[in-house]
N, C-alpha and C positions, 0 to 999 in steps of 0.2 A: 155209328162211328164215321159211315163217310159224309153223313149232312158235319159232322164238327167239323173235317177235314175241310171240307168245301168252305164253310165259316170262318176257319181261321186263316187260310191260305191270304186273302186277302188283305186281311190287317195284318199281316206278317210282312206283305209287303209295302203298305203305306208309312209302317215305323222304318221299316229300310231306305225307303224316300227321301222322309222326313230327317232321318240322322244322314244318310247324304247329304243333304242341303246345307244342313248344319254346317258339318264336316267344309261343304265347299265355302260357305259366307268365310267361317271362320277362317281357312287360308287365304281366302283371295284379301279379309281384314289384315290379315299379319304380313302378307306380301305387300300392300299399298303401306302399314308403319314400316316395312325393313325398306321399301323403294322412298320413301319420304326424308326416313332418318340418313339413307347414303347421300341423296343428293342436298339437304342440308349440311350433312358432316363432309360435302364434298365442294363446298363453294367456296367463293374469295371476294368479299363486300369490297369495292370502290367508294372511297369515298374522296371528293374535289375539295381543294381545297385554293380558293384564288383570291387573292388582294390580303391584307392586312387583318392579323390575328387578331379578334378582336372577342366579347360575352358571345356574341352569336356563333361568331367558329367555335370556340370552345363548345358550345350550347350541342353544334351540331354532330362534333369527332368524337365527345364524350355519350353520346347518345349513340351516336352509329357505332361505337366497340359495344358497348354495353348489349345491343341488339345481337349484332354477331357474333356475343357470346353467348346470349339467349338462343340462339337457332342454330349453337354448334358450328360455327363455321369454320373451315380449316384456318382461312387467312385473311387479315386485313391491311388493303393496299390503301396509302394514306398520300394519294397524290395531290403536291404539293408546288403552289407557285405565289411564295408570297415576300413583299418588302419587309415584314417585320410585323412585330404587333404589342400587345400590352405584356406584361413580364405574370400577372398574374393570371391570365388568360392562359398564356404559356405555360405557364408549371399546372396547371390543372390538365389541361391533356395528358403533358406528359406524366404528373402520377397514373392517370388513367391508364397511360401505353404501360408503366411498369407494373401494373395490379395487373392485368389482360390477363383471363386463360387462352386468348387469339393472340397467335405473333402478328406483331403490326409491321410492317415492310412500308416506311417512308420514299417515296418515290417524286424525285423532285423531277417535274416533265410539264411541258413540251420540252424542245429543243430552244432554248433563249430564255425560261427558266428560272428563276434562282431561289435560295431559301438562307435568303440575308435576314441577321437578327435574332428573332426568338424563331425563325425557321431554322437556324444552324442548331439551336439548343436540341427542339424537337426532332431533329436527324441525330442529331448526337444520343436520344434516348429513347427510338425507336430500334427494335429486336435487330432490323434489316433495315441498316442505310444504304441508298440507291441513288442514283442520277443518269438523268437521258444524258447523250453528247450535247455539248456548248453551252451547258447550265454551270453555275456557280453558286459557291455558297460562300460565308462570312460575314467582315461586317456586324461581330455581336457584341462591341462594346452599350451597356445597358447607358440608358439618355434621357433628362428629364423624367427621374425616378423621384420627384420632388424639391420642394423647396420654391422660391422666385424665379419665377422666369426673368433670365437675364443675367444669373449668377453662373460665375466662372466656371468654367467645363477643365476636369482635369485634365494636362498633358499625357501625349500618346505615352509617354513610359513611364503613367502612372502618376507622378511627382514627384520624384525622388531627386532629381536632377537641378541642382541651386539653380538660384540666378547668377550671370555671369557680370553685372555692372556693379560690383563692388559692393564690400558688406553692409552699409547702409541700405543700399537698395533690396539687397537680398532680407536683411533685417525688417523693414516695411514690407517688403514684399507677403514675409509668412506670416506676420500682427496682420494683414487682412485679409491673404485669403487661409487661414488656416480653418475658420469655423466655415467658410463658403466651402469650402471643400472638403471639412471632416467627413457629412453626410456620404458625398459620392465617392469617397476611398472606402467606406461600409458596403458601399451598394456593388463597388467593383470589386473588391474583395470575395464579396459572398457570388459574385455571379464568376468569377475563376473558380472556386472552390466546387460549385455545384457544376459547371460543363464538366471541370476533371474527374468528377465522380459519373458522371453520366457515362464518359470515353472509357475511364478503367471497366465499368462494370461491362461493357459490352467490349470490350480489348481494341478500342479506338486509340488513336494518335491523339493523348491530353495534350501535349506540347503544345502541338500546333492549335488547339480548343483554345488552350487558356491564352496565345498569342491575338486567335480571332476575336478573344473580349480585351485583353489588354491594347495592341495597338490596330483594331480593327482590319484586319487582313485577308484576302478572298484567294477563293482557290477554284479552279476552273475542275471541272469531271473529271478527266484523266491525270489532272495533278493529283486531285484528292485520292486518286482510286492508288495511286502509285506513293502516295505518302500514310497511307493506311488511314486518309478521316470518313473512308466509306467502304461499303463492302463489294459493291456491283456498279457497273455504267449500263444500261439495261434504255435500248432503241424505242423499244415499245412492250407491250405488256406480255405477251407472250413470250419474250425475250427474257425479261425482269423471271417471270415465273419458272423459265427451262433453270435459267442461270440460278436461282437459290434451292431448286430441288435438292436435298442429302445435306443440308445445309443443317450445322446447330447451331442454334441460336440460347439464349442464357433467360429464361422464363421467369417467374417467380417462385416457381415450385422447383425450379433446377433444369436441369439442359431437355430440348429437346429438339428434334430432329423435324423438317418439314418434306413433307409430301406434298408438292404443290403438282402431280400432273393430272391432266385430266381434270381439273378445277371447272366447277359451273362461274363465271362470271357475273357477279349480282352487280349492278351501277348503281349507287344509294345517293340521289342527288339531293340539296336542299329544298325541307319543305315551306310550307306559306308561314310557321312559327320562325322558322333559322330568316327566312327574308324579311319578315316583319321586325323581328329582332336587330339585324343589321343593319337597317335602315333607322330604330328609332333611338338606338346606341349609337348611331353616329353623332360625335359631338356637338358638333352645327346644328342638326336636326331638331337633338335634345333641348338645347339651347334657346332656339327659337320657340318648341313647345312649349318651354319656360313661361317664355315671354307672352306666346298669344292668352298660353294657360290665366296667366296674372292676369292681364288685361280684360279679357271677358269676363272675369269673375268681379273685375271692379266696373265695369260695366252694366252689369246685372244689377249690384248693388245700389249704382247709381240709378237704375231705369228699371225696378222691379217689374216683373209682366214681359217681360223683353223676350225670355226666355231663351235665341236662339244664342246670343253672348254666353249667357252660363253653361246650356249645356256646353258647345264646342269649346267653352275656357277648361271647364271639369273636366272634359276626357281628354285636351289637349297636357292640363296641369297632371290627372293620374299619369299619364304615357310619359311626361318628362319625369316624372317622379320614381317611377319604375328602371327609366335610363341611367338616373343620378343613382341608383339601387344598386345595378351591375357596373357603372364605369366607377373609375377612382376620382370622387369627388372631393376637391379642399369646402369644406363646409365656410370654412371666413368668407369666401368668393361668394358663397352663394348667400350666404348672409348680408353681404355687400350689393350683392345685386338686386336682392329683394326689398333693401331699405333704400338702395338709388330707387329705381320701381315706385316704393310709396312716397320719397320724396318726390318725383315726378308728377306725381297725380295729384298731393299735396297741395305743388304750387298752382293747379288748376281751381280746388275746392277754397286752398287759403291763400289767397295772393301774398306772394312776400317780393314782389318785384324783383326776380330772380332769385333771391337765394337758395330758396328750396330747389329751384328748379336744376342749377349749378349744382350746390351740393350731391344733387341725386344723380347727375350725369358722372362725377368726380366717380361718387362710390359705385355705379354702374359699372364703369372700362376698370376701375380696377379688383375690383372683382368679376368681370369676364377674362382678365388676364391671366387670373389667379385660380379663376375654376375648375381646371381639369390640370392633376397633379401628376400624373403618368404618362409613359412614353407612345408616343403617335396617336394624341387625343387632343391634342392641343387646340381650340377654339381658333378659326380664322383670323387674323388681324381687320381684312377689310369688311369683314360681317361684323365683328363688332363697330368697328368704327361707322360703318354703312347706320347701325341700329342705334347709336349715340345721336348720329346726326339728326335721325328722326327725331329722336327724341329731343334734341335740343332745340328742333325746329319747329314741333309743339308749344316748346317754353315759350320760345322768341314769340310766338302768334297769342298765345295767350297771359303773357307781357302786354303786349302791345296792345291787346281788343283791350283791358284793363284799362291800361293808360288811355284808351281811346273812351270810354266810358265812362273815366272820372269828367273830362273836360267838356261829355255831353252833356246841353241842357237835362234838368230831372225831368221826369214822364210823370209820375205819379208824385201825392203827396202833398201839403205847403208847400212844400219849396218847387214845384213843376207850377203851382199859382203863382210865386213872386215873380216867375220867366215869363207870365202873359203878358197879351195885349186884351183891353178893353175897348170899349164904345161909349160914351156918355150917355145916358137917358135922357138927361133933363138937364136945363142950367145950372149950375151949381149955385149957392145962396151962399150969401159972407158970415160966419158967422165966429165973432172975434177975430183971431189972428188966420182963419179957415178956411177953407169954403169947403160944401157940402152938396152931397147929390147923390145921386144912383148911377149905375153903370150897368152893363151888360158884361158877363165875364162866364167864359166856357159855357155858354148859355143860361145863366143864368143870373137873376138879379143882386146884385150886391149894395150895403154901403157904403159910398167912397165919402175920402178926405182929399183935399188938395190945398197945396200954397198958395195956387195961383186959379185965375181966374178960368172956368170950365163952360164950352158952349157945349148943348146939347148936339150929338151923333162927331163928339172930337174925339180921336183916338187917343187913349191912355194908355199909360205904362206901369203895373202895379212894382210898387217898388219892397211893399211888404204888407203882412195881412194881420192884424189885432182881430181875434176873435174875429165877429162878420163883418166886418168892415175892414177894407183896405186903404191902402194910404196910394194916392197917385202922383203921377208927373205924366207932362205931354208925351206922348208919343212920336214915334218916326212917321208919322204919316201914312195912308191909307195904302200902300202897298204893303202893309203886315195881318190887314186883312184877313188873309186865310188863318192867321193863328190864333183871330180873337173868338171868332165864332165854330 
């Protein structure tokens, strides 16, 4: 009984060990998920936002909520410093801001600031509007929402308002522009409609919304905060986050209330996809990538083996192609630029002594005009015109080597014979109305004919060739030499 005793003591206490250990993994496991889960559920994503709203911002603010609502975070600060940007850019955040289970706190900062445009939209449909001191916002009348560029922009009070030089005039007046402006009375319409809905649903000032799209109106930090188109004026960020603590806010599942103290501050800056994006959505960029795209790939074709033209056209031509994918593209433009394009190259392969070359410059500029139908996407004036001029200055050179080439003597062929000079071999013999003999001609022996009488080593003139034999005349004399031999 006591050898058992002695037996068992031992593994009696190696399972006591063993279930301790357990015991410990196991809590220190569930302590490191309960300390993980607090300080995720206890953060506040940053995310920047500077210059003009464009696929890439979108790309970046709808991806950073999406994250922060993956990682639980209490709050998302959407600090903002931009002129404006594309309208559908804009309405994709913000549905994004109202789907959120994160309240999103638009925070227009630094100090000098502003969130003109489709920034005033997205303040108007973020949980928590904010602004640092001496920012502003407004300025959201929508612009070059399509159509020609160059067509008439409706008056600040909409239209409504006659002409005042008598009814004739007022009568021409609406026969032209009524279809030029039917479009942008749809597009101002619907963008008063959607701010006021934005301002009721978070109990913003619509008034003054639908004034900032109607006759483009701005309001400085402490106007907005005292005319109710914001909720906070917020220094800095710790500032922003004391001042909206207790604060409810209107969600999509219904009110709720923010805890913002004690917050971890995440900084969620743009990564190498949101810059690369930025950069090849930019109008200009795209534009050009268009062009090199085209080019190299007719390059290639022209120079098979060449290899280094096609790849750099192919990845330039995908990268523009992906740009025209996310910007608002008028397809006519681009259809016009691509047929300028192969008229261009056209008058190189078919000469038409310019008109190919014209035509293709013609539908080039106006389809780069025409190419981007949305507001602040507009292709440059002097880039296009810069890229015409090239192009026209191809034409003019490859004109001109043309012309320059019809009026060269031939190089090869009969006809680069009838442009020689010869040598006489031997005297020429009369024979009938004739004379008769040999010649030396591009080194080699010929039979010649002549009218007139031929000394042996006299320079000749072939004037045309019958089968082997040519027909002569005297020559200019021995300084043409070098062309006969």
């Amino acid at each position: 009984m006591d050898r058992l005793r002695t037996q068992t003591a031992p593994s009696r206490f190696r399972i006591g060990l063993w279930a301790g250990l357990i015991v410990l993994a196991f809590g220190l496991s569930v302590g490191q998920w309960v300390l993980a889960q607090s300080s995720s559920s206890r953060s506040a994503v940053v995310l920047s936002v500077d210059g003009a709203i464009g696929p890439a911002t979108m790309d970046y603010v709808v991806r950073g909520i999406e994250q922060a609502s993956e990682q639980d975070a209490t709050l998302v600060v959407l600090r903002m410093d931009t002129p404006g940007g594309l309208m559908n850019s804009m309405r994709s955040i913000i549905k994004t801001i109202l789907a959120s289970d994160v309240p999103v706190v638009t925070w227009v900062s630094p100090s000098g600031a502003r969130a003109a445009s489709a920034g005033t939209y997205i303040l108007y449909g973020s949980h928590v509007a904010a602004m640092a001191p001496a920012t502003n916002l407004g300025s959201a009348t929508p612009v070059q929402m399509g159509g020609m560029p160059g067509s008439s922009e409706p008056p600040e009070d909409g239209g409504d308002t006659p002409s005042s030089n008598g009814e004739d005039t007022e009568d021409a007046s609406e026969s032209s522009s009524d279809s030029s402006t039917a479009m942008e009375r749809k597009v101002m319409e619907d963008a008063v409609s959607y701010i006021r809905g934005l301002a009721e649903r978070h109990g913003r000032n619509a008034d003054w919304a639908e004034r900032a799209v109607r006759e483009a109106v701005n309001l400085g930090a402490e106007d907005a905060l005292a005319q109710n188109v914001i909720d906070v004026v917020a220094a800095d960020l710790d500032d922003l986050l004391t001042q909206i603590h207790g604060r409810q806010v209107v969600m999509a599942t219904g009110q709720q209330t923010l805890d913002t103290q004690n917050l971890t501050i995440v900084r969620q800056k743009p990564d190498w996809r949101t810059r690369l994006l930025s950069v090849i959505t930019d109008p200009n960029v795209a534009y050009f990538l268009m062009i090199i795209g085209f080019y190299g790939i007719i390059f290639e074709l022209a120079n098979p083996g060449s290899l280094y033209p096609g790849v750099i056209g192919a990845i330039c031509l995908v990268l523009a192609l992906f740009a025209f994918q996310v910007l608002s593209v008028n397809y006519a433009g681009l259809a016009l630029i691509l047929l300028g394009l192969a008229f261009i190259v056209g008058e190189a392969f078919m000469p038409s002594f310019g008109m190919l070359g014209i035509g293709g410059i013609i539908a080039f500029v106006l389809g780069s005009i025409i190419l981007m139908d949305g507001s602040h996407q507009d292709i440059s004036l002097p880039a296009i015109g810069g890229t015409a001029a090239v192009a026209g200055g191809f034409i003019l050179w490859t004109v001109t080597r043309f012309m320059g080439l019809r009026r060269k003597a031939p190089a090869v062929g009969m006809e680069h014979v009838s442009e020689e000079r010869c040598r006489a071999l031997d005297d020429f013999e009369r024979d009938g109305d004739h004379y008769r003999g040999h010649v030396q001609l591009s080194g080699e022996r010929w039979k010649a004919v002549s009218d007139e009488p031929v000394t042996r080593g006299q320079w000749l003139r072939v004037e045309r060739v019958d089968g082997l034999t040519v027909t002569v005349s005297p020559g200019d004399g021995p300084h043409d030499s070098k062309e006969a031999i």
